[in-house]
C-alpha positions as CSV (number, residue, x, y, z in Angstrom):
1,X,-0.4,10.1,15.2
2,X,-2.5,13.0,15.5
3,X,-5.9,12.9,17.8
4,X,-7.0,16.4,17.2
5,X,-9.4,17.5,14.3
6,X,-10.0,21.2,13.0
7,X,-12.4,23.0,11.7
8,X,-13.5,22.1,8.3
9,X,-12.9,24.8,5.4
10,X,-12.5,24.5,1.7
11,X,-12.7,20.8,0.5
12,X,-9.4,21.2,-1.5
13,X,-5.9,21.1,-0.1
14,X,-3.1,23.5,-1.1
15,X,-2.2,22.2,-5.0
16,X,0.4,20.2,-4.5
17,X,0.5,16.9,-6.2
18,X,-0.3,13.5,-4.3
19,X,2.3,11.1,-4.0
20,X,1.8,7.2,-4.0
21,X,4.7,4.9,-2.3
22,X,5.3,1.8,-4.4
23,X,6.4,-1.1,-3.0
24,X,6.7,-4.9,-3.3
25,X,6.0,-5.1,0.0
26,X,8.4,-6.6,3.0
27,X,11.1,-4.0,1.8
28,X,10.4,-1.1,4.6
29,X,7.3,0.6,3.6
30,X,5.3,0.6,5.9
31,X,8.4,2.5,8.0
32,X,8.3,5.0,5.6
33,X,4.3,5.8,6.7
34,X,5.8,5.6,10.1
35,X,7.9,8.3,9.0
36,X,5.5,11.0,6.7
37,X,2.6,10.3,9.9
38,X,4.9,12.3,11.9
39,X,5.3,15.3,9.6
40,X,3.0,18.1,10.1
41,X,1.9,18.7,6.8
42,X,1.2,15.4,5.2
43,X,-1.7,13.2,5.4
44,X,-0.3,9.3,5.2
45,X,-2.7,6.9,4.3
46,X,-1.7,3.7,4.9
47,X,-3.3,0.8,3.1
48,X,-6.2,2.2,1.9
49,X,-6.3,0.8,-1.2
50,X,-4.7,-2.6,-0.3
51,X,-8.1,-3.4,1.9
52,X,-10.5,-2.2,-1.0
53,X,-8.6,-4.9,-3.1
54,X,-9.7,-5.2,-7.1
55,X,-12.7,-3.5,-6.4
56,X,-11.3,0.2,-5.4
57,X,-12.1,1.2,-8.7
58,X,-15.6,0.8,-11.2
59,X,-16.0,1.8,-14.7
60,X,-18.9,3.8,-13.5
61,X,-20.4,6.4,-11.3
62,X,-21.5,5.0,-8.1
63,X,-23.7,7.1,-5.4
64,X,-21.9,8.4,-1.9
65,X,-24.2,5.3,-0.3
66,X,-22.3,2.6,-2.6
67,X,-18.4,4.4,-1.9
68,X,-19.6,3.6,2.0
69,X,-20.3,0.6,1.6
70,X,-16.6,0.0,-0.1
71,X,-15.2,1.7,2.8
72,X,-17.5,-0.1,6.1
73,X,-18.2,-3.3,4.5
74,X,-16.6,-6.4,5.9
75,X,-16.6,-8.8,2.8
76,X,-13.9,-11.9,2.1
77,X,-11.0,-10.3,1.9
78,X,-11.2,-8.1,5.4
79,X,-12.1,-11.7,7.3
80,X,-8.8,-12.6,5.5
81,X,-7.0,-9.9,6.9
82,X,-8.4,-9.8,10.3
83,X,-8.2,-13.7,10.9
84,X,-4.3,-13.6,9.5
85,X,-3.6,-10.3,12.1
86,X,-0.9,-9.1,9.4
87,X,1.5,-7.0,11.6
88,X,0.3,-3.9,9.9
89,X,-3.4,-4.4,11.5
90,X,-3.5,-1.4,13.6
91,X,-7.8,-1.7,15.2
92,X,-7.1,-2.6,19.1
93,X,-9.5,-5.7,19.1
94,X,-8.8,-5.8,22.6
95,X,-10.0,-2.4,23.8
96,X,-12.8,-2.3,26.1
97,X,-14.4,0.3,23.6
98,X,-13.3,-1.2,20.3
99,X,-17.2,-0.9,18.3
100,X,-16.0,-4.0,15.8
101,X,-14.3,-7.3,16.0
102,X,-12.7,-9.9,13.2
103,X,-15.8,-10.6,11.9
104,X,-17.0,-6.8,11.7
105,X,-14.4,-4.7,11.0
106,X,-14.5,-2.1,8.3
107,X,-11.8,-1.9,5.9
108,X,-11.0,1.9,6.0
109,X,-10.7,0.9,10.2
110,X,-7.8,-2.2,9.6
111,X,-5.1,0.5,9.4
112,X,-6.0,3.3,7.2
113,X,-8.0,5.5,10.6
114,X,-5.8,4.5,13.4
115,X,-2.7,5.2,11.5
116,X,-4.6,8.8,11.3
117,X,-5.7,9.7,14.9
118,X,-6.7,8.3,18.2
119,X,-10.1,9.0,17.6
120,X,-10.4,6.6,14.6
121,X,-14.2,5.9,15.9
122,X,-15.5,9.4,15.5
123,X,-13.5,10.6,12.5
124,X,-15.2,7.2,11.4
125,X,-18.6,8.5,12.0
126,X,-17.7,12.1,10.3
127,X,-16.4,10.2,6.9
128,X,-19.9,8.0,7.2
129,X,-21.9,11.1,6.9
130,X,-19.9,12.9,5.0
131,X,-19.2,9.8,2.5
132,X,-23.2,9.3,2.1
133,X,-23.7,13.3,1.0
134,X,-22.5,12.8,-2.1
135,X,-23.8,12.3,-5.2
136,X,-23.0,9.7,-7.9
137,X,-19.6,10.4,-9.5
138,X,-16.3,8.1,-10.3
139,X,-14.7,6.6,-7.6
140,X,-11.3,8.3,-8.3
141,X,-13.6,11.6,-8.1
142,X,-14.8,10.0,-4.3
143,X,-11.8,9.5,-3.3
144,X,-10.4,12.6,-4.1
145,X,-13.1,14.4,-2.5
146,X,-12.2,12.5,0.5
147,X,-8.6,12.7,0.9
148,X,-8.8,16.5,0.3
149,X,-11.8,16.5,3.0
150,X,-9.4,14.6,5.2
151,X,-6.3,16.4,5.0
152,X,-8.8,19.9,5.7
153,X,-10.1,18.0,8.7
154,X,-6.6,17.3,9.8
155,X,-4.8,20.2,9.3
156,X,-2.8,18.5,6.3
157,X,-1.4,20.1,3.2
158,X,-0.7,17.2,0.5
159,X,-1.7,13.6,0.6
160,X,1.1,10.9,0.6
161,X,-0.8,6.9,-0.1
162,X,1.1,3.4,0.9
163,X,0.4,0.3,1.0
164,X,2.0,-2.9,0.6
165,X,2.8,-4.7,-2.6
166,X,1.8,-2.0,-4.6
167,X,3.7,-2.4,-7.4
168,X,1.0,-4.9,-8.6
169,X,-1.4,-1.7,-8.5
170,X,0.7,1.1,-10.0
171,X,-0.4,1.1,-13.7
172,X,-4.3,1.3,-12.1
173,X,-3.4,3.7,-9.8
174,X,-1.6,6.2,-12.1
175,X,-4.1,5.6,-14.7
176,X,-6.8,7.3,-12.1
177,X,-4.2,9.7,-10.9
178,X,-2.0,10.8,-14.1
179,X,-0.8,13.7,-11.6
180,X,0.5,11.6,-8.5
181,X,4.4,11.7,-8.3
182,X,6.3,8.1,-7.0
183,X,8.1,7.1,-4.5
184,X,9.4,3.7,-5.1
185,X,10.9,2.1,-1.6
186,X,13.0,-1.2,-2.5
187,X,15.0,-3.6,-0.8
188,X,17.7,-6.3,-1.8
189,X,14.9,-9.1,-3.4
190,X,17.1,-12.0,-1.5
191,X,16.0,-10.9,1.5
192,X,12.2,-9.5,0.7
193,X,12.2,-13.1,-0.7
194,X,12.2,-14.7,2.7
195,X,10.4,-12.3,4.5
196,X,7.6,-12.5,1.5
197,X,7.6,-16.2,2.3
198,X,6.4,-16.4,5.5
199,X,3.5,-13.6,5.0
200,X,0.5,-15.0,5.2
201,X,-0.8,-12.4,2.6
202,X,1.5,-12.9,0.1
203,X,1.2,-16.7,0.5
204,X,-2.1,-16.2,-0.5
205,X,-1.8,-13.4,-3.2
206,X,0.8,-16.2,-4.3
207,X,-1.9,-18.9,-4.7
208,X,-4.7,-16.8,-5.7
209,X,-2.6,-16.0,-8.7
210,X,-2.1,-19.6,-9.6
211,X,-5.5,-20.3,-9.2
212,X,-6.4,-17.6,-12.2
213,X,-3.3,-18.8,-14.2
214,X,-5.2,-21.8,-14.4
215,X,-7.8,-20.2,-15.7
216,X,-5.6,-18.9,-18.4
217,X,-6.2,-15.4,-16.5
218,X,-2.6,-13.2,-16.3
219,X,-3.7,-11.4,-13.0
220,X,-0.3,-9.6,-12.4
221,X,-0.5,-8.9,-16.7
222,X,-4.0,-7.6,-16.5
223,X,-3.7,-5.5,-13.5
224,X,-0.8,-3.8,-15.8
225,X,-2.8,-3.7,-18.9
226,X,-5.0,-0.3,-18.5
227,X,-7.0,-1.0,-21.9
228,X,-9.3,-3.3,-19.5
229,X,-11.9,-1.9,-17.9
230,X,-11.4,-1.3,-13.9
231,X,-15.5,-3.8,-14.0
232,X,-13.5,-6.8,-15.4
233,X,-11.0,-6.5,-13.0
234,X,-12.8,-6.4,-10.4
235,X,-15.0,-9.3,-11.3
236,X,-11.7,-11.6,-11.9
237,X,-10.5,-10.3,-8.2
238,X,-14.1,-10.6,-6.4
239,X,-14.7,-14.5,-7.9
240,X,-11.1,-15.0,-6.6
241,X,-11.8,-14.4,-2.9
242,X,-15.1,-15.7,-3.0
243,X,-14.6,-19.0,-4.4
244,X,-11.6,-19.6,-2.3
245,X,-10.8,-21.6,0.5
246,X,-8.5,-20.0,3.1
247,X,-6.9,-22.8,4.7
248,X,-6.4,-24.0,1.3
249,X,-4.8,-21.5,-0.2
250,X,-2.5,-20.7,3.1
251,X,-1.4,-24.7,3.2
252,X,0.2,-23.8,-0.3
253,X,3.7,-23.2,0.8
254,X,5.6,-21.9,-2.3
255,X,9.0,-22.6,-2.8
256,X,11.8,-20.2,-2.6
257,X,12.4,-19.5,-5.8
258,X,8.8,-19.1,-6.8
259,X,8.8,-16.3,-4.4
260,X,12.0,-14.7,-5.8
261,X,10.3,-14.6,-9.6
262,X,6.9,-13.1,-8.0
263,X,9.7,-10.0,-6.5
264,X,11.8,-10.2,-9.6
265,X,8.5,-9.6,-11.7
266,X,7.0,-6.9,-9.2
267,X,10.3,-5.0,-10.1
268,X,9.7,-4.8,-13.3
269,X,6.0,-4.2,-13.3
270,X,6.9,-1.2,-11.7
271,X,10.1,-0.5,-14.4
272,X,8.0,-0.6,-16.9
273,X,5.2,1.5,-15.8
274,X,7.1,4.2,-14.3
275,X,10.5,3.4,-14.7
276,X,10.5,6.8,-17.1
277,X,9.8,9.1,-15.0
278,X,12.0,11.8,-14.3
279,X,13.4,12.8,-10.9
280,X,10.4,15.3,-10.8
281,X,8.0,12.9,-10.6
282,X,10.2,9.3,-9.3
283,X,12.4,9.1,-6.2
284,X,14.1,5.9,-5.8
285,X,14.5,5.0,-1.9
286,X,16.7,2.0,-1.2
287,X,16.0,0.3,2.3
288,X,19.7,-0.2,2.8
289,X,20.4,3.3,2.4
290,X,17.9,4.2,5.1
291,X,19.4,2.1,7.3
292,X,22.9,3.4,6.6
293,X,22.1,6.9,6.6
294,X,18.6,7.6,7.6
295,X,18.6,11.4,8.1
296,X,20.2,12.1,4.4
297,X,17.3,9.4,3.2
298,X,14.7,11.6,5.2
299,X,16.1,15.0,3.8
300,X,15.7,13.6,0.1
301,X,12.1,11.9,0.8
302,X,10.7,15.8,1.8
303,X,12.4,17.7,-0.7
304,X,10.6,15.5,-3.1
305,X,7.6,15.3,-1.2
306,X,7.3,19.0,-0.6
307,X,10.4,21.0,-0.5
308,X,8.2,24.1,1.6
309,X,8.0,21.2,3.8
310,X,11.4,20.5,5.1
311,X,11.5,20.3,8.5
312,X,14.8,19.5,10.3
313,X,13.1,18.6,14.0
314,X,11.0,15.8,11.6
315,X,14.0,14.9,10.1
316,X,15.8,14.0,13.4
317,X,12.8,12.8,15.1
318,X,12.0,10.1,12.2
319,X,16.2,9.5,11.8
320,X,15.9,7.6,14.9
321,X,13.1,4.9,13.0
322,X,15.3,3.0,10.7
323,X,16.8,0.0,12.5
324,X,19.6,-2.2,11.5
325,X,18.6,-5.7,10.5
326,X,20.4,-9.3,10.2
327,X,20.5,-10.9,7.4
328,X,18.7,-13.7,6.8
329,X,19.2,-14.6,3.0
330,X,23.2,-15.3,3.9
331,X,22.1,-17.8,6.7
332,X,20.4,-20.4,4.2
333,X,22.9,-23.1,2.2
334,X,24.9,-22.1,-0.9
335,X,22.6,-24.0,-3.4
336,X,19.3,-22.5,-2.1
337,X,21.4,-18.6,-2.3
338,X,22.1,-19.7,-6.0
339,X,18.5,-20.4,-7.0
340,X,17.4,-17.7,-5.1
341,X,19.8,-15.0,-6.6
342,X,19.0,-16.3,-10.1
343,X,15.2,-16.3,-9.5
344,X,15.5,-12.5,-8.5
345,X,18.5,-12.0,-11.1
346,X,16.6,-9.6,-13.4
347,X,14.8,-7.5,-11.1
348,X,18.2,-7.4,-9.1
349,X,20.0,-5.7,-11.9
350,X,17.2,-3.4,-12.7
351,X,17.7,-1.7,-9.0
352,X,21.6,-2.3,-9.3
353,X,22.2,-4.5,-6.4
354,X,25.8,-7.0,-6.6
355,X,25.1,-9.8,-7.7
């Protein structure tokens, strides 16, 4: 984490194409932000988009004024993530000088700016105004504009985006940036399965998405499907939040298996909608294998990040972040294994894990 800013010069970062992490989520990627934070040439956002939910993205051009109020704005789903305190929250609540609390706090502030620098509150202030100068254009076009105004203010060459369960989000996101290069971070599905089941997000991601199924609405399907416009979807994901009930939809425990098929049918989102790609544009990172061997995992994610970045003292300084884990999936009995391993059975052999 950086605390130092420098001057500001040309808007645009060296041309190098941005990179989006895709995950499931509980499979390790938010260690890998850990990781690219440290490097001296990459600006890591970390879940920027997750905060700005279904509405990151409108059909139309919106003024400066209207992107801030995306960024600053509270609204349902922050009070969501604030009251739940997901383990990625990174604003100190508890800081004598912290300007917002559960109730206040902006979505760009949940992770995305502390993850960035120690002076999150001023580099806050700088985006506001900076946000608010300009005039009405897409919102891929604002955020560009504001990730390459970012990485100039930081002394950044390329931008590197994460956040978690992602895959639900690639087609939109590629769809807005037909440039960004993948990295896809995985992990056996057995074991995301039971750390996905006791995430209060994903319990109610889980429920939310009943809810529209209900309504004979595919959210996972039409999140895929970029023929729709970014304004429908953003209506079906707003009405979501606002007509739910949060202790409701956190009392629905899902079982097991459910859980497992949700993974299983992340994996193959993201199969389908970038599964293609050739090792120019996709690198395949397997949590296991950064855990086995975490400086050959390190070396691979630079070279394909930005081979003029390699940087062996990164390389051995993040090496040491990768930590060995127990496995929970073997601990539960042999029938509940079974139905789990057949519930993740097709996105398991899609990623090649033993069955």
């Amino acid at each position: 984490m950086t605390d130092r800013f420098v001057p500001v010069g040309s808007l645009h970062m060296d041309d190098i194409p941005p990179v989006f992490v895709f995950s499931t989520g509980r499979c390790g990627s938010t260690m890998i932000s850990e990781m690219l934070n440290r490097h001296p040439d990459i600006l890591s956002l970390s879940e920027f988009f997750s905060v700005l939910g279904l509405n990151a993205f409108s059909g139309k051009k919106v003024t400066g004024d209207r992107m801030w109020q995306l960024y600053s704005r509270p609204g349902k789903r922050m009070a969501v993530v604030a009251q739940e305190s997901f383990s990625e929250l990174l604003y100190p609540f508890d800081d004598p000088g912290a300007r917002f609390n559960a109730d206040t706090l902006p979505p760009i502030m949940a992770v995305t700016l502390p993850h960035l620098t120690n002076r999150y509150e001023a580099l806050y202030d700088e985006i506001r105004q900076f946000t608010c100068a300009q005039p009405e254009m897409l919102c891929r076009d604002h955020y560009r504009l504001l990730f390459s105004w970012l990485g100039e203010r930081l002394g950044k060459k390329l931008w590197v985006e994460r956040h978690g369960g992602s895959l639900i989000m690639a087609s939109r996101l590629l769809r807005h940036f037909p440039e960004a290069r993948v990295v896809h971070v995985f992990r056996d599905g057995r074991e995301t399965t039971l750390s996905m089941s006791n995430h209060p997000p994903f319990r109610i991601t889980l429920a939310l998405i009943h809810r529209a199924r209900r309504l004979g609405i595919d959210l996972c399907r039409l999140l895929e499907r970029v023929e729709h416009s970014d304004r429908l979807t953003s209506m079906i994901g707003g009405s979501q939040w606002l007509l739910s009930d949060i202790g409701n939809l956190l009392s629905e425990r899902p079982e097991l298996s459910e859980v497992a098929r949700f993974w299983s049918n992340m994996i193959e989102t993201g199969h389908r909608v970038f599964g293609h790609f050739g090792p120019d544009r996709l690198l395949d990172l397997r949590f296991e294998d950064m855990q086995e061997n975490s400086e050959r995992e390190a070396r691979r994610l630079i070279e394909f990040i930005s081979p003029e970045s390699d940087n062996e003292a990164w390389i051995r300084e993040v090496a040491r972040i990768p930590r060995q884990t127990r496995s929970r999936f073997a601990l539960l009995d042999p029938d509940m294994q079974r139905a789990v391993t057949e519930a993740c059975r097709p996105g398991l052999k899609i990623l090649d894990y033993a069955m």
